[in-house]
N, C-alpha and C positions, 0 to 999 in steps of 0.2 A: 614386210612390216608385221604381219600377224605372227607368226613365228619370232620377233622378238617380243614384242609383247607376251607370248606365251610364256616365252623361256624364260624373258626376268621375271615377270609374276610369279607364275606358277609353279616352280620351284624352289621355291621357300618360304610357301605358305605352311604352316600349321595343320593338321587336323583339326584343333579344338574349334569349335565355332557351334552357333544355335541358329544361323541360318537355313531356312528350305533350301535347298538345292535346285537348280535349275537345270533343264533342259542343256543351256548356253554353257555354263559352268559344268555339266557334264563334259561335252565337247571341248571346252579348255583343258580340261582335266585331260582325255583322253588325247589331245593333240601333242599335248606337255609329253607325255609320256612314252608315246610313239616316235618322235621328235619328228614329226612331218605334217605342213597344214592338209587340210582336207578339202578337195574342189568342191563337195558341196557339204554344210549342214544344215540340219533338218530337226524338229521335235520328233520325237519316236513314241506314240502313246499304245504301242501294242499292249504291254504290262497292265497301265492303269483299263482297259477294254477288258483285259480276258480274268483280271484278278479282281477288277470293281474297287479297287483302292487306289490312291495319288501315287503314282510310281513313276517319278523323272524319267525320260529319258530322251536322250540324240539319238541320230542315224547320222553318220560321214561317209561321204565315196572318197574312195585312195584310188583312181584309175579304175579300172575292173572290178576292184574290193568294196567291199562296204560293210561298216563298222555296226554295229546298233551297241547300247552298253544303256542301262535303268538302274533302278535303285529303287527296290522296293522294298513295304513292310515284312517280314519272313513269313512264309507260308507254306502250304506244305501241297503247291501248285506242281504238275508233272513240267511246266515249262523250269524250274530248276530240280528236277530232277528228284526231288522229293518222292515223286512215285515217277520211275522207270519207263511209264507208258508211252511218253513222247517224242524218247530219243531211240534209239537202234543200239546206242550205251551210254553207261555213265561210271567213269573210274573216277577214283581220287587218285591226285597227283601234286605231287610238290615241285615248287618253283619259289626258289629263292628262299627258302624256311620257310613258303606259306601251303599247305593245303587247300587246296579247288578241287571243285569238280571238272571233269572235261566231259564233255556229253557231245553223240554227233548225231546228226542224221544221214545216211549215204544218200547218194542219187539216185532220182526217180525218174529214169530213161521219159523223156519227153516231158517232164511233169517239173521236177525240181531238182538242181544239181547239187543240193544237199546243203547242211549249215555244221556247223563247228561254235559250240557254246564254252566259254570257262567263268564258273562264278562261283562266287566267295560267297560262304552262306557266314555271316557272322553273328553276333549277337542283336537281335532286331531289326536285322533288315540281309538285304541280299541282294550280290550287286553281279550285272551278270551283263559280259560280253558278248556279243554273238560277231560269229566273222561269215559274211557270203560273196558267192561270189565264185570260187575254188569248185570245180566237182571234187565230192568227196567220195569214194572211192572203196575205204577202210580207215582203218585208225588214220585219223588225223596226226600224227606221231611219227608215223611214218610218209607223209606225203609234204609235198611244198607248198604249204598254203598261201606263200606272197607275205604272209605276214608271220613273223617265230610266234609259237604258240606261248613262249615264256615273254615275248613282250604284252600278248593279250592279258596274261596272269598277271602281269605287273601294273596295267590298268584296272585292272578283276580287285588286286589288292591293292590300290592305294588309297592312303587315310584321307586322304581331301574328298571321297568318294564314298559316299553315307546319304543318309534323309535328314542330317543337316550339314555344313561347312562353314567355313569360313567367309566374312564380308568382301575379301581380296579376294576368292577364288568367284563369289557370285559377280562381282563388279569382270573381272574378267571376258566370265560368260558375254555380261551385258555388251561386251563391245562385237560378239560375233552378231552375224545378217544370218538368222536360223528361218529356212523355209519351213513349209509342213511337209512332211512326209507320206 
C-alpha cells in the first residue's frame, strides 16, 4: 500500500510550494523516486547538529543499504564538499543534464566501510544524498554499490526536494511511521 500511495502522489506533484519540508516528505520524495518502499524510516538530524541550522532530513534501510538525504540552507560546510577536507574526493558529474557533486569516503579497515555522497548545491540550499552500507573501495563509479549512482542523483535533483515543497508532498510524508535515527 505504501508504494501506491507513493507512486500516485508523488509523481505529479509540483515543485512550487512555500511549505517547510519534512523529514517524512523527504522519505516520500526519496521512495518515489527509487521506486522501492524502505523497511525502515527514521529522522536524520546529522545536518542540522553539525551545521547549527534546520536542515530536514530522513535516513531509509533498503536490506543492507541505507539512504540518509537533508536539505539544507547552502553553506560552505566540508560535509558538501565546499572545502574538500572530509571526503577522500569530490568530482563533478552529470546525470541526466544535472551537475552534482559525487564525493566518497573509502574504507577504514575495522573502523568504517566508507560512504558515497551526491548533492546538488543549488541556489539557497543543498540537497545531499548519502548511500552506506557498500565498502567503498575507490571510485564509487566503478564499483556495485546496490543502488545506480544516477538514481541517487535523480533524488539529489528532484524539484519537490528543497527547504520548502509542496502541501501534497508534506501530507504524503505525514502518512510515513518515521523512527529516530
Amino acid at each position: 500500500m505504501l508504494s501506491c500511495v507513493l507512486l500516485a502522489g508523488c509523481g505529479g506533484a509540483s515543485d512550487a510550494g512555500d511549505e517547510p519540508i519534512t523529514p517524512g516528505a523527504i522519505a516520500a520524495v526519496t521512495q518515489d523516486v527509487l521506486g522501492r518502499p524502505a523497511r525502515d524510516v527514521a529522522r536524520w538530524d546529522v545536518f542540522t547538529r553539525e551545521l547549527g541550522q534546520e536542515s530536514p532530513g530522513a535516513t531509509m534501510r533498503f536490506g543492507r543499504l541505507s539512504v540518509e538525504v537533508a536539505v539544507a540552507p547552502t553553506t560552505d560546510s566540508p560535509l558538501v564538499c565546499a572545502d574538500p577536507s572530509f571526503f577522500d574526493e569530490c568530482v563533478q558529474q552529470e546525470y541526466d543534464g544535472h551537475e552534482v557533486t559525487l564525493a566518497w569516503q573509502e574504507l577504514e579497515p575495522e573502523e568504517d566501510p566508507g560512504v558515497v555522497y551526491v548533492i546538488d548545491r543549488r541556489d539557497g540550499e543543498d540537497v545531499v544524498v548519502g548511500l552506506g552500507g557498500p565498502t567503498i573501495t575507490g571510485d564509487p563509479r566503478d564499483l556495485d554499490l546496490g543502488i545506480d549512482l544516477a538514481d541517487l542523483a535523480a533524488v539529489a535533483t528532484d524539484p519537490r526536494l528543497g527547504l520548502t515543497t509542496t502541501p501534497e508532498v508534506v501530507d504524503q510524508g505525514a502518512e510515513l511511521d518515521l523512527g529516530v535515527a
